[in-house]
C-alpha angles and dihedrals in degrees: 000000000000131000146170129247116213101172078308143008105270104143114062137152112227084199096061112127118240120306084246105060095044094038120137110279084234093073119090089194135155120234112281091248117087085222098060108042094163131138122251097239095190087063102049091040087064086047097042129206117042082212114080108258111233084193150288142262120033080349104063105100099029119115116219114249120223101237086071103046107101121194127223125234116255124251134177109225107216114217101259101244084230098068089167089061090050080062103043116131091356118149108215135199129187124228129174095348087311129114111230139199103242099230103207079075098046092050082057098055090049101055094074122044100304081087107084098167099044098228100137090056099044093046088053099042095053087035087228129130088204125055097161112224094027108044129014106190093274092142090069135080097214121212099254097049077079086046085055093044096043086046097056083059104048083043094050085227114197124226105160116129077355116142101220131191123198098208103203094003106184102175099006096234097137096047089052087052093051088043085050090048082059103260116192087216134009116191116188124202134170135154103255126054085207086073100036084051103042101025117018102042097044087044089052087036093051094045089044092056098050101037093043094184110020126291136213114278090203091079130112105196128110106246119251118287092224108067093182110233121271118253090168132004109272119243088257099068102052087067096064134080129201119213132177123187139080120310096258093037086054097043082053099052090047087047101045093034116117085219108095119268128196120181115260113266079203136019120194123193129161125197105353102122083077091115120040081212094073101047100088096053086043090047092053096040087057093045093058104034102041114093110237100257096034131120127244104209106191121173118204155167117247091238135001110229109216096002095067095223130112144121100307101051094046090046090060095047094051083049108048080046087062095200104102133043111222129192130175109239102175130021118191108203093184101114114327116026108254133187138199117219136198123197127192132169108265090232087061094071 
């Protein structure tokens, strides 16, 4: 079910098949039922690997070192005051109640200028979904950002008057749910501005216009076609910010902003223990942005194939750290193994 946004959604076909089986090729999604949470393995066939791919050729097999990794500098993205610009042109698809950017058109406008960064290209060019320090897999939905979402429901997770913040956010899907849950704040964050700019920002502009005020995340319904065109930005949104940079440059520009700045009640994040490099900046993002009675929320493969990350290892790090108390509460054994994890301070016990 894919449609285009001009302003507003005018042209639809009433015909289309289901969202799921013409879904972007880019979206390693389940099916839209509970019941059936399974991966579209046509999709991810055409894809390929459901571990993210560090690269090909000579490079296939090779980890990153640190001393070539290189941070971006944090930025806050504003909401742009013409939402329906922010729109324009866009084709749309609905999954699991979301709007959603479809990324083959988004892959188009990037190939020209409208890609500062260059990601598309690189990405293309290594055929690799991961170049650590320039592109981080932000132009993919992964597969557990759907286990964290399913799980929010089968937990009955709260998000009412809750601050939020969706920690590698890709897409932002988490961060919507949690805004549709009522959410008193939504940060988003991800590493490339590319993705806050052309994905994040349309898929919580598009939500917010059509939920107004916040929605329940327990539907599962489709939202309207017909998102009516934004005069004004709707309530919801004002309660969101937009952020791009890597994990510790963005702890610091939250930290050190005028603007006030209360911990998160909840962080999301889905697939980014992907890379051991990176634990010890994530690690120390959660530690000092997490309000001492909140919730980490993290969504993972078992293992990373290739990439040499995964639940273990990261369990391990967490542990010998001793500042944070982690459990499993869901395992998903379809495909590859997956696991939910909450996080909590250890003080908080």
């Amino acid at each position: 079910m894919a449609f285009r946004f001009n302003f507003s959604i005018d042209e639809y076909d009433n015909n289309e098949a289901d969202t799921h089986d013409k879904m972007d090729l880019q979206l390693h999604s389940p099916k839209h039922k509970q019941k059936s949470t399974e991966i579209n393995k046509q999709a991810v066939d055409a894809v390929g690997d459901l571990s993210p791919r560090l690269g090909t050729n000579n490079h296939q097999d090779e980890k990153p070192s640190k001393k070539n990794l290189c941070f971006k500098v944090a930025k806050e993205h504003d909401i742009p005051e013409d939402l329906n610009k922010v729109l324009e042109n866009k084709v749309m698809g609905t999954v699991s109640g979301l709007y959603y950017i479809n990324m083959s058109v988004v892959e188009m406008a990037c190939s020209g200028n409208a890609d500062e960064e260059g990601i598309l290209s690189k990405s293309v060019s290594s055929h690799s979904d991961l170049i650590p320090g320039a592109y981080e897999g932000g132009l993919k939905i992964w597969e557990c950002t759907f286990d964290l979402i399913d799980y929010f429901s089968e937990a009955e997770i709260e998000f009412t008057n809750k601050t939020v913040l969706d920690l590698g956010c890709g897409a932002g899907l988490l961060g919507i749910v949690a805004l549709k849950g009522k959410a008193e704040k939504v940060h988003f964050q991800d590493y490339n501005s590319t993705v806050i700019d052309k994905i994040t920002l349309p898929n919580a502009v598009a939500n917010c216009i059509r939920t107004g005020k916040g929605g329940d995340t327990k539907t599962s319904q489709p939202p309207s076609k017909r998102p009516k065109k934004a005069e004004h930005p709707p309530d919801v949104l004002t309660r969101c910010r937009f952020f791009s940079g890597e994990w510790s440059e963005v702890t610091q520009l939250l930290l050190s902003s005028k603007k006030p700045f209360s911990k998160y009640d909840v962080i999301l994040t889905s697939e980014t223990i992907y890379n051991p490099d990176y634990y010890g900046a994530l690690h120390d993002t959660l530690a000092q942005l997490l309000d001492k009675n909140g919730r980490v929320y993290l969504a993972s493969k078992e293992h990373y194939f290739g990439v040499g990350g995964g639940i273990p290892l990261f369990e391990k790090f967490i542990e010998e750290r001793n500042v944070f108390k982690t459990s499993i509460v869901k395992t998903i054994d379809k495909g590859l193994q997956r696991c939910i994890m909450e996080m909590a301070f250890k003080e908080s016990c």
